[in-house]
Structures are given as structure tokens and as C-alpha cells.
C-alpha positions as CSV (number, residue, x, y, z in Angstrom):
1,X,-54.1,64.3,-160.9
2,X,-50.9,66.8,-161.3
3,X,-50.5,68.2,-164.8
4,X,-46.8,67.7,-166.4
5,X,-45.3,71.0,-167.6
6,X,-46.0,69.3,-171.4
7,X,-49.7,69.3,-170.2
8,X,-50.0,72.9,-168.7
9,X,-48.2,74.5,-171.8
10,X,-50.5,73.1,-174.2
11,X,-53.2,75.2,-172.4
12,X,-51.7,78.1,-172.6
13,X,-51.9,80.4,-175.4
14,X,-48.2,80.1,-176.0
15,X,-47.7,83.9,-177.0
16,X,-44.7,84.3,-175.1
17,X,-45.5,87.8,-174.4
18,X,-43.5,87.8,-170.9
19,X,-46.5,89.6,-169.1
20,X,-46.0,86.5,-166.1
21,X,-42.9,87.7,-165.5
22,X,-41.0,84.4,-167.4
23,X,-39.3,84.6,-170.9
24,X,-41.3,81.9,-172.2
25,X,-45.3,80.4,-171.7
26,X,-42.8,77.1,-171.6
27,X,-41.1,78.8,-168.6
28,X,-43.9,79.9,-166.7
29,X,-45.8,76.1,-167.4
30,X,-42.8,74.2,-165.9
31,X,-43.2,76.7,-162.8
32,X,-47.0,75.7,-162.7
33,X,-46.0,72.4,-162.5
34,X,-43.5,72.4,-159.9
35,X,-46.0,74.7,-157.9
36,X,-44.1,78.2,-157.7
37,X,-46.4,80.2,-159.2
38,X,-49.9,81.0,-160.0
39,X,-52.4,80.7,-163.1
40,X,-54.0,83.9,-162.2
41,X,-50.2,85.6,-163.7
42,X,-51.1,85.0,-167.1
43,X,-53.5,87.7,-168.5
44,X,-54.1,85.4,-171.7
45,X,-55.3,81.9,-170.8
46,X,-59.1,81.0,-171.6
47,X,-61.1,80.1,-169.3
48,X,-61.8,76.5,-170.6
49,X,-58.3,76.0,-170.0
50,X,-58.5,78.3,-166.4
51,X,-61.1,75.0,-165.2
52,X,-58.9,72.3,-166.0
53,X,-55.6,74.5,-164.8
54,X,-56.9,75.5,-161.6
55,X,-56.3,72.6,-159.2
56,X,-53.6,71.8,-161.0
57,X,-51.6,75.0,-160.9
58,X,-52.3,76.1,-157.7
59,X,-49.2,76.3,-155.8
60,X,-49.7,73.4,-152.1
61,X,-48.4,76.5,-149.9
62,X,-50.1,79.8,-150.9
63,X,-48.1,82.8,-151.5
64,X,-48.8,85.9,-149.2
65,X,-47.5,89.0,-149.5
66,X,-47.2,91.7,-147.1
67,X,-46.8,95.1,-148.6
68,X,-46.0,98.6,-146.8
69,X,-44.5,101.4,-149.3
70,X,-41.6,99.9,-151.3
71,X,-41.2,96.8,-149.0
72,X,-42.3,93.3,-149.0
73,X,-42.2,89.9,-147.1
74,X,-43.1,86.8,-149.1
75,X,-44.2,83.6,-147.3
76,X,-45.6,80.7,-148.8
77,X,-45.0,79.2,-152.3
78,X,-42.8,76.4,-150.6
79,X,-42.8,72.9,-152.3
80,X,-40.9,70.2,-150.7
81,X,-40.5,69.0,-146.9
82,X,-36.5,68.8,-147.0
83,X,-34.2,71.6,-147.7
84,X,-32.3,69.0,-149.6
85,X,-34.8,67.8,-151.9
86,X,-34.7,71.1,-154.1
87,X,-34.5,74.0,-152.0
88,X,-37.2,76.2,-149.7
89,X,-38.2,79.2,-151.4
90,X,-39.1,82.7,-149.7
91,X,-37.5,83.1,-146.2
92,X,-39.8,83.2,-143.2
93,X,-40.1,87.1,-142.3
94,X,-39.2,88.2,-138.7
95,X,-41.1,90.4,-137.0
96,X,-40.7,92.9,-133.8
97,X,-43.7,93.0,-131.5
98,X,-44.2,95.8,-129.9
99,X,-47.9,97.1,-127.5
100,X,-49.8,99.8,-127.6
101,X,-49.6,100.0,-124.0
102,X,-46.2,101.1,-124.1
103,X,-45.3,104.7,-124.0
104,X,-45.5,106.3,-127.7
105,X,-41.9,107.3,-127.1
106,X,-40.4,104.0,-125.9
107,X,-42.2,102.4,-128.6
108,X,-40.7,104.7,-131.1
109,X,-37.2,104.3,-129.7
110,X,-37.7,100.5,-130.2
111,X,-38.8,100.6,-133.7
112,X,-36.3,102.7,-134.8
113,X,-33.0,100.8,-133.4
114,X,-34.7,97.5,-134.6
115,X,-35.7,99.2,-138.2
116,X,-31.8,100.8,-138.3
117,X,-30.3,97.1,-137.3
118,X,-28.4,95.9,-140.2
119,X,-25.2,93.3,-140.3
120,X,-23.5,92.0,-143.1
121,X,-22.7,88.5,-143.1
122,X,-20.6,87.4,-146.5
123,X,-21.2,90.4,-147.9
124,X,-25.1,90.2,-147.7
125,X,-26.7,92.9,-145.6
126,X,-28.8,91.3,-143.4
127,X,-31.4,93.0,-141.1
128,X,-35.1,92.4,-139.4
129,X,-38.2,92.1,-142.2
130,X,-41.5,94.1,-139.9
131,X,-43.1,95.2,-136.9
132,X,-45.9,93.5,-135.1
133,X,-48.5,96.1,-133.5
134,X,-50.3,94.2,-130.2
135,X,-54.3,96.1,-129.0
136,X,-52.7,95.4,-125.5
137,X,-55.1,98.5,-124.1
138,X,-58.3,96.8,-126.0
139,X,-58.6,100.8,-127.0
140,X,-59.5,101.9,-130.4
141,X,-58.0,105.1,-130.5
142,X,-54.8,103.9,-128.8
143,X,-54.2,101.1,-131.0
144,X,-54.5,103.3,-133.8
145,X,-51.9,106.3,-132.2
146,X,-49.6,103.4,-131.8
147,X,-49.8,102.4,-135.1
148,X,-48.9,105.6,-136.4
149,X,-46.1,105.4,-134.3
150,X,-44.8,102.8,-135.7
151,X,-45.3,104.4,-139.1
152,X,-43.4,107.4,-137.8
153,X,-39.9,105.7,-138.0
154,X,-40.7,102.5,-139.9
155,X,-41.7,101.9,-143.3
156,X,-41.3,98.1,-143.0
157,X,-44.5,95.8,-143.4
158,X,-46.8,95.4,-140.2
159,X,-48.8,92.6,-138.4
160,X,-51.7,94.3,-136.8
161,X,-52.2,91.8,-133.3
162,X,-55.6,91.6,-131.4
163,X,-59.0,90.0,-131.6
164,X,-61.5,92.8,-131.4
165,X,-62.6,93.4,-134.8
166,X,-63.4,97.2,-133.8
167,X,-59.9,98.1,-132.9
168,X,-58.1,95.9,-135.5
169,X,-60.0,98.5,-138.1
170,X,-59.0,101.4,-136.4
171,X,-55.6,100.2,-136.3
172,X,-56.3,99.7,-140.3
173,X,-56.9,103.5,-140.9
174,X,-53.4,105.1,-140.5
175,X,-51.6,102.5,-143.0
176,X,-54.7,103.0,-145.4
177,X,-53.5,101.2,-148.8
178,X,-50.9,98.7,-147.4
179,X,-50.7,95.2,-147.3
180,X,-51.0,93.9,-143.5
181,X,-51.4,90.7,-141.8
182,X,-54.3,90.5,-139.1
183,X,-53.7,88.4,-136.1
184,X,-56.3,86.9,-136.1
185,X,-59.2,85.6,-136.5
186,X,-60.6,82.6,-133.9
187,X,-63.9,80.8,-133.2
188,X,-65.7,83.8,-131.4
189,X,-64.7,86.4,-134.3
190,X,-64.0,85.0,-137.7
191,X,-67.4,86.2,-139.3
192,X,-66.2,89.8,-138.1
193,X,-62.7,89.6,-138.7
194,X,-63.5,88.3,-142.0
195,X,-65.4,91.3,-142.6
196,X,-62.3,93.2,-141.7
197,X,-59.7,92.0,-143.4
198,X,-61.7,91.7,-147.2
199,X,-62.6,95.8,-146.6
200,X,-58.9,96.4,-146.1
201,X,-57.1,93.8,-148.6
202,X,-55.1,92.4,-145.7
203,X,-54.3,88.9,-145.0
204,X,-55.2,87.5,-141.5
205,X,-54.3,84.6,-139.0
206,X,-56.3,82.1,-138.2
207,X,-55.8,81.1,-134.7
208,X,-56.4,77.2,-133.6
209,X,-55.2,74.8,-130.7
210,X,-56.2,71.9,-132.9
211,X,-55.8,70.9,-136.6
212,X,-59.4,70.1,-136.6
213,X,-59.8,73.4,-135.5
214,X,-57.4,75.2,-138.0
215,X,-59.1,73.3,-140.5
216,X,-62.3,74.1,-139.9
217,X,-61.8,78.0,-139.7
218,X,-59.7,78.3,-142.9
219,X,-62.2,76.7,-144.8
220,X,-65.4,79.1,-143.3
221,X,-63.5,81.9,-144.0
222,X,-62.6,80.9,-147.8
223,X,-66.1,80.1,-148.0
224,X,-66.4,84.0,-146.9
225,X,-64.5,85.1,-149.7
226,X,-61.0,85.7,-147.8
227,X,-58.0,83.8,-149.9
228,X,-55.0,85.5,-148.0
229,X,-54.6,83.2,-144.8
230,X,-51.8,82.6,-142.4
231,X,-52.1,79.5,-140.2
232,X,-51.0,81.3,-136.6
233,X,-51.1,77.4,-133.8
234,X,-52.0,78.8,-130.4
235,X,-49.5,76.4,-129.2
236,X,-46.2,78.0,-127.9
237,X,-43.8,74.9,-126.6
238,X,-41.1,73.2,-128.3
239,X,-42.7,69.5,-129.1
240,X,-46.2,70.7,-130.0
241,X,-45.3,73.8,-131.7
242,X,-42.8,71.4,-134.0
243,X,-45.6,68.5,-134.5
244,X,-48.6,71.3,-135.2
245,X,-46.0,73.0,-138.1
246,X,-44.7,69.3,-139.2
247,X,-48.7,68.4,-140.0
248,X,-49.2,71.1,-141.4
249,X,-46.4,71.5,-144.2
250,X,-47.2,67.4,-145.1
251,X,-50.7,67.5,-145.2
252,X,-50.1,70.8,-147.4
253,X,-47.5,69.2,-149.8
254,X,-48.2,65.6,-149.8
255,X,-52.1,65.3,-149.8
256,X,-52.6,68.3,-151.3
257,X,-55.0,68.9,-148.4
258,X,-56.2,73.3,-149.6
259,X,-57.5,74.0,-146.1
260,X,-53.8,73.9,-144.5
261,X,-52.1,75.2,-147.7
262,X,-50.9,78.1,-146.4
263,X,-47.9,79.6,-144.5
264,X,-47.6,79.3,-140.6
265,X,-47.4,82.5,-138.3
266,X,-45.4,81.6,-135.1
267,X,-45.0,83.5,-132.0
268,X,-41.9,82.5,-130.0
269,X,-42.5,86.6,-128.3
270,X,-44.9,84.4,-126.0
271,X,-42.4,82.2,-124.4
272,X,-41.6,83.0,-120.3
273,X,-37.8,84.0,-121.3
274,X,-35.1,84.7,-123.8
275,X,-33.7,81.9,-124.2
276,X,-37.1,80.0,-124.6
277,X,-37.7,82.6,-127.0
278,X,-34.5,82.2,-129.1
279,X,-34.9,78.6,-129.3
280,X,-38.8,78.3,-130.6
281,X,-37.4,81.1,-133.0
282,X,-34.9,78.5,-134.3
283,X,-37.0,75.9,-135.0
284,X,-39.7,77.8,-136.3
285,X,-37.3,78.7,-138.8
286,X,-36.4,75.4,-139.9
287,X,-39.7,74.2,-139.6
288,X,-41.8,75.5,-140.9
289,X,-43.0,79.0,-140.2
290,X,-43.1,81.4,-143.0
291,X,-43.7,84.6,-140.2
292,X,-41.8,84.6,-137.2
293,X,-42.9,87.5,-134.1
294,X,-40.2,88.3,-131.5
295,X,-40.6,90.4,-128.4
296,X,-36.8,90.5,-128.0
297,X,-34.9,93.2,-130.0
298,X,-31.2,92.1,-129.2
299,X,-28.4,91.9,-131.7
300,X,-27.0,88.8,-130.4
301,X,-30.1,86.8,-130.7
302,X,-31.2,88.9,-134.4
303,X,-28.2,87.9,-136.0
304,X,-28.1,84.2,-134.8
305,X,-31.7,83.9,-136.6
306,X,-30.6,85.7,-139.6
307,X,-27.4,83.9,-140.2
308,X,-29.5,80.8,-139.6
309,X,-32.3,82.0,-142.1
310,X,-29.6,82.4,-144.4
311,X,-28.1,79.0,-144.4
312,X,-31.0,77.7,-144.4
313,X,-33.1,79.4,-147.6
314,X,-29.9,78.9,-149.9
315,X,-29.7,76.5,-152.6
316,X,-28.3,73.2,-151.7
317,X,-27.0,72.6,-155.1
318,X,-25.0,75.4,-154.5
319,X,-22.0,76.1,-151.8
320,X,-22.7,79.3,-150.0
321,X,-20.4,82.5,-151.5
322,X,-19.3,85.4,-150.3
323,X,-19.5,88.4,-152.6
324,X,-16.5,89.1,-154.3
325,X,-14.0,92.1,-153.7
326,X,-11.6,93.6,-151.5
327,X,-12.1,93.0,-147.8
328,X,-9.9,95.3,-145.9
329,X,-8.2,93.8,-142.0
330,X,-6.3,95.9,-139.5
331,X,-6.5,99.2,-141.3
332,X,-4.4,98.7,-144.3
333,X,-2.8,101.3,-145.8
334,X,-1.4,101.4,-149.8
335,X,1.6,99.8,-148.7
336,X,0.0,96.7,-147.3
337,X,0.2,93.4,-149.3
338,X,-2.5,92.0,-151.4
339,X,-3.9,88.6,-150.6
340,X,-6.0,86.5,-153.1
341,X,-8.4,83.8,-152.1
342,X,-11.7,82.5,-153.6
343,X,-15.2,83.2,-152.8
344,X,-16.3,80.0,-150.8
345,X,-17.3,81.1,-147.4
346,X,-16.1,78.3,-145.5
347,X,-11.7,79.3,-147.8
348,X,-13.3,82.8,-146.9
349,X,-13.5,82.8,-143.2
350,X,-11.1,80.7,-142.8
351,X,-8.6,82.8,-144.8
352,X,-10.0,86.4,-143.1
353,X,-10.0,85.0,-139.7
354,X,-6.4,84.4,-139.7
355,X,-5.3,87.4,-141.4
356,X,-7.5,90.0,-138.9
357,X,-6.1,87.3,-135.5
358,X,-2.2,88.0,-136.8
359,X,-3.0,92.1,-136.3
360,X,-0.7,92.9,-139.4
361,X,-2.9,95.0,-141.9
362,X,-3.8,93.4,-145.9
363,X,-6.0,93.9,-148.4
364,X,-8.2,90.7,-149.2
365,X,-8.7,90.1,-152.6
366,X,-12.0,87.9,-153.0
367,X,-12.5,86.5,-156.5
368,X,-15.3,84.8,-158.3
369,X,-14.9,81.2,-158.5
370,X,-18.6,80.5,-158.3
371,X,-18.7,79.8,-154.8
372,X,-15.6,77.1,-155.0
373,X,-12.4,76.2,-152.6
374,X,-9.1,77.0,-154.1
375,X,-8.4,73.7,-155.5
376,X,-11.5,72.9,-156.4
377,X,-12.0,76.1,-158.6
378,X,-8.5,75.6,-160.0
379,X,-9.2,72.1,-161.5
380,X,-12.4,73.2,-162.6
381,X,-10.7,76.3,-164.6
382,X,-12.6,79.0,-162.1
383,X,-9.8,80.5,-160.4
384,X,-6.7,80.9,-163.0
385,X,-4.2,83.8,-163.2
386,X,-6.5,85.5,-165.9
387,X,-9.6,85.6,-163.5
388,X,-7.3,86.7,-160.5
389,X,-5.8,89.7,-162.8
390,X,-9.5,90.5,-164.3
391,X,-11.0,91.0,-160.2
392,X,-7.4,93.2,-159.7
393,X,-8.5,95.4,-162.8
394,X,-12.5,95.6,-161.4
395,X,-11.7,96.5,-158.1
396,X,-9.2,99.3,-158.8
397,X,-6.6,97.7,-157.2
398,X,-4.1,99.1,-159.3
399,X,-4.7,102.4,-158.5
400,X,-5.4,101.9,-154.8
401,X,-2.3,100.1,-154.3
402,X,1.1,101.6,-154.1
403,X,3.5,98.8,-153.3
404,X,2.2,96.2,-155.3
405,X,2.5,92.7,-153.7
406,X,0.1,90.2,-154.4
407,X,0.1,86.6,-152.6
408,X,-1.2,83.8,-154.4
409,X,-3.1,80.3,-151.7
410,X,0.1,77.6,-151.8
411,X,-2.0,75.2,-153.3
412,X,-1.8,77.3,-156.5
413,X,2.0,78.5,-157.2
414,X,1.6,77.1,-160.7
415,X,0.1,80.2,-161.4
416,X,2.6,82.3,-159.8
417,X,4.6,82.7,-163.9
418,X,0.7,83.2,-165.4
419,X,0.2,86.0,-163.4
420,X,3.5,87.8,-163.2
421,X,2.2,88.1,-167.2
422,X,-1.1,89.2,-166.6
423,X,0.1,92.1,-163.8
424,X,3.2,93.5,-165.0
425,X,4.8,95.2,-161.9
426,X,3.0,93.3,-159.1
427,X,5.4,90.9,-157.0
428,X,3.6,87.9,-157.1
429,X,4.2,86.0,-153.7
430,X,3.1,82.3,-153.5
431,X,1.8,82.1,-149.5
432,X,1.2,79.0,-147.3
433,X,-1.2,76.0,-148.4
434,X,-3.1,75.9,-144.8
435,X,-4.6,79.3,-143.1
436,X,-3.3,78.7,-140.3
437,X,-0.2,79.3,-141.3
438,X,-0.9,83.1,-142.9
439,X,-0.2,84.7,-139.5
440,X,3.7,83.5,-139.8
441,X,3.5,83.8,-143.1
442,X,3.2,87.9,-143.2
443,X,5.4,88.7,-140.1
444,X,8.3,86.7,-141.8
445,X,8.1,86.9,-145.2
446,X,5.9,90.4,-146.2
């Protein structure tokens, strides 16, 4: 039976001493509870209270982490079926596969535009997590060249792809101290793979066509002594794939069933086209990979899954912002007018849209209104002449401006006296209530 948080706290030695990385042994009991974290974190509790927390605490989704240098991708640690229910927690990680039987070169060149990919989408950077390393030659030494290829112009986290448990270990040698994931370990191999993966300290795949199957594999190789699994379904079409992850994810968070409590490893790279490809990558996305391997590096389909990752692994208790500050359109110059808006993304794009479509050049001034429309912030005391004149102040605008004209959303002219106060020598302009209309707006009246 679940512990409350009451229950968990009062087995802990409530020092507070912070070493689990929460402020309080209060904090860090409620996480236990709600499953996002792990006993092992505290360095204090007994181990009378360690057998009757264990069960309890354990999180129904393991968290594994892949490590390479100064980067790491999270899966695991999730807690509810339904993004609305509370939120999902660590973002499934997306992966380039690449083979050893390409030409070191080409395979170099690929990395490197992939690793170098970045886009920013409302002010986030967003760009593509690690590489996935496929023993395509079934060669030992070549895997491992290939590898340190990889290494050469990467230093993101690596899956390590192939069932021979010889060449995955050679493979092992040039990112010696890392944190990989092997891919994988089946029916013929596990003992060996096993083997493999607890001498290296990597995680590995279990590969299964059946739950049955999945199930019993995961449990042989915990019995072995190997706690950092990924669940990798040999299935690869839309309707299985989606029923194999859907199992999964319940049996892991509504039974409490341990042998499936960990993340999923999908593969849409396998699919016979692109566009097969992209879509298996959507939907593992939403449900409920927590590793995602493409063979496609192409910008148009990278930033569709990223943007969609996003949205996705944000909280639904909040409305998705955009990070405040000046956006510039069209090439202003210190001249051009300044307009304010809020940092809703939905006011956001809307607003920025119009302004870069009517070609005439302006500063964009976004402020922080915790993520709120116009009005909404207004009435809720978030987006007032004072805040507007504080983001003015913190992004220099005085200074980088030399004809100061500042244009306030229409809903909103009340403030129009309020900040003529607050910025003494800025024309304050009240502009149109709709976006739409901003495009008319500045070629007749700025």
C-alpha cells in the first residue's frame, strides 16, 4: 500500500540537511510520495526505515540517465497517463542514428550538422539530445573507429546499437567513463549483454515482440544484477507500436507492475520512408517513449518533433510563455518605434507575425506577465504601466533608442497617463485592440 507524504517523513531522519537536493526532508517525502524521486537520495535514512520505504518510494517509471561529458538525457520518472492530470516530467530524448558502415567522413559530416542544429522557438533554444551508433559491419574494430567518430565532433550522449556482445564492448572502450545506452539485449544474448553493460555502468534495451516477452527479460536481467533498463518493442507500425507503449505506461503506473516500470526506447529510423518515419516519431512522443532514434537528420522534420516535445512536456497549469525582451523585425534601426505586448505565446505570435508580414521595421518589447494575454494580465495586476516601464529600464531600451515612441495593445489605453509618468520623454502611443490591424496601424499613424 502507497505511503502518504505524512507517512514517508516520519521515516526519515528529518535533519533537513539538503544533501537530496530539496530544502526540506518534508520536501523530498512529498516527492517520494508522488513518485519523482528516489530513497536511495538521502544519505541519512536507517535501514529499518530503507525496508519499509522501498516499495513505497520507488518511483512506477525508473529514472535513467544517459551521461557523456557535461550532457545528459533523462527518461523515466513519469507519473500519470494524461498530460492533463499533472504534467509529464523529463522529455523523451531524440536521437540520430548513424552506421558504422558508412564512410568515417560522411558520418562525421552528419554528426556535426545534426550536433550544430539549433532553433529557437519562444525564446527557448531548442536542438537534437544524442547519437545512436548502429554495428552495421558486425566488425569489432569498425564499430569502435566509428564510435570515435562520433566522439570526434559530438559530445552529446550515445546509444551504442547491435546485438553482438563482443562488438558492443569494443564500441564501449573509446567513451570509457560515460553513461550509454545498449541496444540491446534479446532472448539469444541477455546473459552476455548483461555481462556487458554492469562492466561498463551503461543502461541497455531490452528487445521484445511480446509483453510476455518484455516481461520476462526485464525481470532475468534484474535478477542478474542490471537496474538501468530501457524497454526497446521490436514492433515498428503505427497501431502496435501505440498499443505495446499504451500497456506499458498503465501496467507501469496503475498496477505498479516493476518488470515494465521503465522508459520505452522507440525506433521510428526503421520505418520504409520519411514520412512513416515522422509520423511514428510523433506518436512516440506523445505516447509514450522516453528515447526516440531517427535516421532522418532534416530540419523540417527536427523542428516539428521539438516544437511538439515542447508543447507537450510543459505544465498544463500553466500557459506557454515566451521569454521576455526585445524582439527585433525588419531591421530596426534607433529610430523605429517601440511596441509592447505580453509574454503569452499565442498575444506573442500573433502580435510578431503581423508586425514582420507589414515589412515596416519595430522593436518588440515582450514583458513579463507570467505567461498571460493582455487583458487577462491587466485585470490580474500583471501588466501595468510600472511593469511596462521596469522591462524598458532592464532591457536598455533607453539607451538603445533614439526617437522614443512606445505603443501600448488598445485594450490597455488606460495606462497610456501611467506611463507617460513612469517614462518621461517617451511618446506613449495607444495602437489597435486586434493584430491584425498593426500592419495599418504603423504605415498610417508611426
Amino acid at each position: 500500500m502507497a505511503l502518504s507524504g505524512i507517512q514517508i517523513y516520519q521515516l526519515l531522519p528529518q535533519t533537513n540537511c539538503k544533501e537530496c537536493g530539496f530544502p526540506t526532508c518534508m520536501a523530498f517525502a512529498m516527492k517520494l510520495a508522488a513518485k519523482q524521486a528516489e530513497l536511495a537520495a538521502c544519505p541519512y535514512v536507517s535501514d529499518e526505515a530503507k525496508e519499509k520505504l522501498s516499495a513505497a518510494a520507488q518511483p512506477p517509471v525508473r529514472l535513467i540517465t544517459l551521461k557523456a561529458d557535461d550532457h545528459e538525457v533523462k527518461a523515466g520518472n513519469e507519473t500519470v497517463l494524461f498530460r492533463h492530470e499533472k504534467k509529464f516530467f523529463n522529455k523523451p530524448g531524440l536521437f540520430v542514428r548513424v552506421r558504422d558502415s558508412e564512410p568515417l567522413d560522411a558520418l562525421k559530416a552528419r554528426v556535426a550538422a545534426a550536433d550544430a542544429y539549433r532553433v529557437n522557438y519562444v525564446g527557448m533554444d531548442l536542438g537534437l539530445d544524442g547519437f545512436a551508433v548502429e554495428a552495421a559491419s558486425g566488425d569489432a574494430a569498425t564499430f569502435a573507429d566509428a564510435v570515435s567518430a562520433v566522439r570526434e565532433v559530438s559530445e552529446r550522449p550515445l546509444m551504442l546499437m547491435g546485438r553482438d556482445p563482443a562488438v558492443i564492448a569494443a564500441g564501449l572502450k573509446p567513451i570509457d567513463g560515460e553513461v550509454p545506452l545498449i541496444v540491446g539485449a534479446d532472448a539469444g544474448n541477455w546473459e552476455a549483454m548483461a555481462d556487458v553493460a554492469k562492466g561498463a555502468g551503461a543502461a541497455l534495451a531490452v528487445i521484445a515482440d511480446t509483453l510476455d516477452g518484455m516481461v520476462a527479460l526485464s525481470s532475468r536481467l534484474k535478477d542478474k544484477g542490471v537496474e538501468n533498463l530501457v524497454l526497446a518493442p521490436a514492433t515498428r507500425r503505427l497501431g502496435s507500436s501505440l498499443g505495446f507503449y499504451t500497456q506499458i505506461r498503465r501496467l507501469a503506473l496503475k498496477k505498479n507492475f516493476r518488470p515494465l516500470g521503465y522508459p520505452i526506447l522507440a525506433v521510428p529510423g526503421d520505418a520504409p520512408d520519411e514520412a512513416t518515419e515522422a509520423l511514428l516519431a510523433a506518436q512516440a512522443i506523445a505516447k509514450y517513449a522516453g528515447f526516440v532514434v531517427l535516421d532522418t537528420f532534416a530540419p523540417e522534420l527536427v523542428y516539428g518533433l521539438l516544437v511538439l516535445r515542447e508543447n507537450l512536456y510543459t505544465d498544463p497549469q500553466k500557459p506557454i510563455q515566451v521569454q521576455p525582451g526585445v524582439y527585433e523585425f525588419n531591421s530596426p534601426t534607433p529610430e523605429s518605434p517601440v511596441l509592447v505586448t505580453t509574454n503569452f505565446s499565442i498575444t506573442y505570435f500573433s502580435v510578431a507575425n503581423e508586425v514582420e508580414g507589414s515589412g515596416l521595421p519595430a522593436h518588440l518589447l515582450v514583458t513579463d506577465a507570467e505567461g498571460m494575454s493582455v487583458l487577462t494580465a491587466w485585470a490580474a495586476g500583471k501588466f501595468d504601466a510600472e511593469r511596462i516601464a521596469k522591462a524598458v529600464k532592464e532591457f536598455s531600451l533607453n539607451d538603445k533608442i533614439s526617437r522614443k515612441r512606445i505603443v501600448l495593445p488598445g485594450h490597455v489605453a488606460v495606462l497610456s497617463g501611467e506611463l507617460e509618468e513612469e517614462l518621461p520623454g517617451w511618446e506613449v502611443r495607444v495602437g489597435p485592440r486586434e493584430a491584425v490591424d498593426i500592419p495599418a496601424f504603423m504605415k498610417q499613424a508611426l
